[in-house]
C-alpha positions as CSV (number, residue, x, y, z in Angstrom):
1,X,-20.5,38.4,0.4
2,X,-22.1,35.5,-1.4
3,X,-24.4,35.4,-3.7
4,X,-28.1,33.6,-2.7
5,X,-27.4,30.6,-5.0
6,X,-24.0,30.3,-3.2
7,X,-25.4,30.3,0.5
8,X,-28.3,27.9,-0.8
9,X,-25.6,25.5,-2.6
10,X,-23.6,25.4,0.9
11,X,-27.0,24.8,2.5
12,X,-27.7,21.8,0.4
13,X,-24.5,20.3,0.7
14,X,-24.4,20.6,4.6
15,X,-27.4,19.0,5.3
16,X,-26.9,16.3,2.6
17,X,-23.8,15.4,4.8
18,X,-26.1,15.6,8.1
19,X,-29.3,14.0,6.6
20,X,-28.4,10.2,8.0
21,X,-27.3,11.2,11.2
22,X,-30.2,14.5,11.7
23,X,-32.5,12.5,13.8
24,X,-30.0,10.2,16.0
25,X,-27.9,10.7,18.8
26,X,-25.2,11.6,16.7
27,X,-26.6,14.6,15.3
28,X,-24.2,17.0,16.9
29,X,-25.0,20.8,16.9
30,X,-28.2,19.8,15.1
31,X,-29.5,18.1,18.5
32,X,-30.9,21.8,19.6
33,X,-33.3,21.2,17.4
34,X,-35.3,19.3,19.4
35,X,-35.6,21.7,22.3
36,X,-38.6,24.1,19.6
37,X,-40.7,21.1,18.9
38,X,-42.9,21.2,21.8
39,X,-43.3,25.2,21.5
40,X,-44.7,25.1,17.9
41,X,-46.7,21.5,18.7
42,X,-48.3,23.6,22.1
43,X,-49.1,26.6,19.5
44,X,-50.8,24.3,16.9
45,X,-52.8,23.0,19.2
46,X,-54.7,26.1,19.4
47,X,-55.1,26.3,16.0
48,X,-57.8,24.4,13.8
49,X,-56.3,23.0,10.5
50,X,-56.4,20.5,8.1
51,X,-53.7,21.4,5.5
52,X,-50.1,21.9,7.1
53,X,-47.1,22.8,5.4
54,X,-43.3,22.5,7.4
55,X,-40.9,24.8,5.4
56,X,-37.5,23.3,6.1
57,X,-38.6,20.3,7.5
58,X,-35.5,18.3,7.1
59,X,-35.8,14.3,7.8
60,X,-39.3,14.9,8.7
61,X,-39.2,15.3,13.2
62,X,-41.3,17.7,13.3
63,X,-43.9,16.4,10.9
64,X,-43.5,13.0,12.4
65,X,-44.6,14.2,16.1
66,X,-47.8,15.6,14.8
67,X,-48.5,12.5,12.7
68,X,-48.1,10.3,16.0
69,X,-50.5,12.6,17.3
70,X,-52.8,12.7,14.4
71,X,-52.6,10.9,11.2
72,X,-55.7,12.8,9.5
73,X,-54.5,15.7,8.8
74,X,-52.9,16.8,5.5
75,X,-48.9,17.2,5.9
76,X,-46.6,18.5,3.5
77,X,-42.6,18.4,4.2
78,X,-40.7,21.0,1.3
79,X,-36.6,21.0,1.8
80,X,-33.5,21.9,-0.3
81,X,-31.9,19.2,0.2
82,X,-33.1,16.3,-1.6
83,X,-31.1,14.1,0.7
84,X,-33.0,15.2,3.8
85,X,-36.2,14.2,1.5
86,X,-35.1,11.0,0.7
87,X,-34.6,10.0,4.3
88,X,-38.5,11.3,5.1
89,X,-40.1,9.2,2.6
90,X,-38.0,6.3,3.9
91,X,-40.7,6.5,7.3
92,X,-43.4,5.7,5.1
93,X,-45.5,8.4,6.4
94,X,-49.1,7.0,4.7
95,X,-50.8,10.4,3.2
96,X,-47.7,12.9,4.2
97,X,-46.6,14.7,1.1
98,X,-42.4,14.8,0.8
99,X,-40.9,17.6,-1.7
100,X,-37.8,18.9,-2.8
101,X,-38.5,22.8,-3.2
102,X,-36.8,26.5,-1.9
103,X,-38.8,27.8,0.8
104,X,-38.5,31.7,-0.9
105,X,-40.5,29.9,-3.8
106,X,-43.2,27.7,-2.5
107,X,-44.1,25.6,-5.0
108,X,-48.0,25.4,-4.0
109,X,-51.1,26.7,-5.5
110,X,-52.4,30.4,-3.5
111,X,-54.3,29.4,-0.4
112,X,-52.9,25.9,0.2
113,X,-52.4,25.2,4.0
114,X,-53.7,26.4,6.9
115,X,-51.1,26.7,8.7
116,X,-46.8,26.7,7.8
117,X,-44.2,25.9,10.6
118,X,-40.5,27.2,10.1
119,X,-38.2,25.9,12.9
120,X,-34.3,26.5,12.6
121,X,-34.6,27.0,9.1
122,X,-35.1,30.4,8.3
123,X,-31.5,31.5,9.4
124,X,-30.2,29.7,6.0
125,X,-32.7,31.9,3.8
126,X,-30.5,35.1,1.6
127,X,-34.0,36.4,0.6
128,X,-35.8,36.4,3.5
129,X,-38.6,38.8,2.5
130,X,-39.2,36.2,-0.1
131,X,-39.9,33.6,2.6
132,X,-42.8,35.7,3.9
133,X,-44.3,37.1,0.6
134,X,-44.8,33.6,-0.6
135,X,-46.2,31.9,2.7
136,X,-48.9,34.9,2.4
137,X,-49.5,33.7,-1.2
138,X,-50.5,30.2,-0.3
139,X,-51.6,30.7,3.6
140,X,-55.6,30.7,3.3
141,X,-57.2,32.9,4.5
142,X,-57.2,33.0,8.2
143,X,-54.3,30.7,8.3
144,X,-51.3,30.9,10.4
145,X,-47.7,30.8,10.1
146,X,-45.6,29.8,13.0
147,X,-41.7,30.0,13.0
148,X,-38.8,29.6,15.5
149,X,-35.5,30.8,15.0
150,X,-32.6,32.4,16.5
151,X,-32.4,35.9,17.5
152,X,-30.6,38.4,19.9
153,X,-29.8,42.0,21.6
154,X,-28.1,44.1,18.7
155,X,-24.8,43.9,19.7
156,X,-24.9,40.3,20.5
157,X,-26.6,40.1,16.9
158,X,-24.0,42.0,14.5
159,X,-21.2,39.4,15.9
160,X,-23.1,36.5,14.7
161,X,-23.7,38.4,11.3
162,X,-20.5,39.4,11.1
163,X,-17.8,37.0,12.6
164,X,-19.5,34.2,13.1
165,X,-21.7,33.5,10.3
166,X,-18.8,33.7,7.4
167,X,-16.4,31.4,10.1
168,X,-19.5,28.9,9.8
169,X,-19.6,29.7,6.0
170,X,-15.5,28.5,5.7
171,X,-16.5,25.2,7.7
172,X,-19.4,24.2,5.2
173,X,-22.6,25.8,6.9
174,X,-25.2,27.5,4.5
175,X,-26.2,29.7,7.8
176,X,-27.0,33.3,5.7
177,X,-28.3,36.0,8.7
178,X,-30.1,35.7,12.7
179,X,-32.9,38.9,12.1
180,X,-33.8,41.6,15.1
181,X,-37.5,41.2,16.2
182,X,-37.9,44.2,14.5
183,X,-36.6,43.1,11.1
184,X,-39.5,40.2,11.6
185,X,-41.9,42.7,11.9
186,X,-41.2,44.7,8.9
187,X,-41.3,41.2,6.8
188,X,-44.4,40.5,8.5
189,X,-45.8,43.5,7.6
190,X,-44.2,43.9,3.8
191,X,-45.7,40.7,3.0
192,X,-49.1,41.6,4.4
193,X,-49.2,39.4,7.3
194,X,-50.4,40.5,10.9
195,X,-48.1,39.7,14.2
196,X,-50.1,37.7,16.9
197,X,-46.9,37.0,18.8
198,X,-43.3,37.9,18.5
199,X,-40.9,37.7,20.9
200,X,-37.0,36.8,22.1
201,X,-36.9,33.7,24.3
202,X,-34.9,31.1,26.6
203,X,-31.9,29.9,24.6
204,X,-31.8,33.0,21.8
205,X,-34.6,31.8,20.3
206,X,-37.4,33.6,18.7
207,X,-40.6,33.2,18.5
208,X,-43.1,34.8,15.9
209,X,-46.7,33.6,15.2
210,X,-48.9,35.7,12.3
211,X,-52.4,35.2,10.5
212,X,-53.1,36.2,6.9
């Protein structure tokens, strides 16, 4: 078992090796990405906000759709991996704020953002309980988080924790634990944050939207 700065050092030094390649066709296993964009761009369009924070944002895609779509608004990227940084600021994003930072640990002031995306990022977090605790401390009040991640049936689940997350741990990746629906609830509800929607879609993913 590794320790949390362990699984966070393999997670900076895979994506610093992906970082050039993370947005072009050559990005691999990272291309799945792509396919939770349009989910968590469809659910923020039913939200009002000003002040958005992406946790995990990489090189930036995410952030870069919603700026096409609307420049106004306040965005903040925060990644590990100060190589995936480096390559956002290099879009020139006018008004987009780019920082280096642990997503267990946001580095923001309490009731920051209204709202905080997560896509494919929360699978590389040891503490995840951290995660949610701290997005309740800087969520304002009313605000939303919306994350998208991997999840599946239990037994499907414990092979993925236990075979095939310490195989991808050998080969470089900082990938740390895929969570139940249930263990999403119980974070959710430790860190004082109410459920709107949870649930287990197309492609193992998961879905979980919830308001402070």
């Amino acid at each position: 078992m590794k320790t949390a700065e362990e699984y966070k050092n393999l997670t900076i030094q895979e994506f610093t090796r992906a970082a050039d390649v993370y947005e072009t066709d050559k990005a691999g296993l990272y291309e799945m990405c792509k396919d939770d964009y349009p989910y968590i761009a469809a659910e923020l369009a039913n939200e009002d906000y000003e002040d958005l924070l992406d946790c995990g944002c990489g090189t930036g895609p995410m952030i870069s759709l919603l700026y096409e779509n609307d420049s106004k608004k306040n965005y903040t990227g925060l990644d590990i991996t100060p190589k995936m940084i480096e390559v956002a600021k290099e879009k020139n994003l006018e008004g987009v704020n780019w920082i280096v930072g642990d997503c267990e640990n946001l580095p923001f002031e309490e009731n920051s953002f209204d709202a905080i995306i997560c896509s494919n990022s929360f699978h590389h977090y040891p503490n995840p309980q951290n995660f949610f605790n701290s997005v309740n401390r800087v969520l304002k009040p009313g605000g939303r988080l919306i994350l998208q991640d991997y999840t599946a049936p239990k037994i499907i689940l414990w092979i993925m924790n236990h075979i095939e997350m310490p195989l991808a741990n050998l080969q470089g990746h900082g990938d740390v634990c895929v969570h139940s629906l249930k263990e999403m609830e119980s974070f959710c509800n430790v860190a004082g944050l109410k459920v709107e929607k949870l649930e287990a879609a197309e492609k193992g993913r998961l879905h979980l939207v919830a308001r402070k």
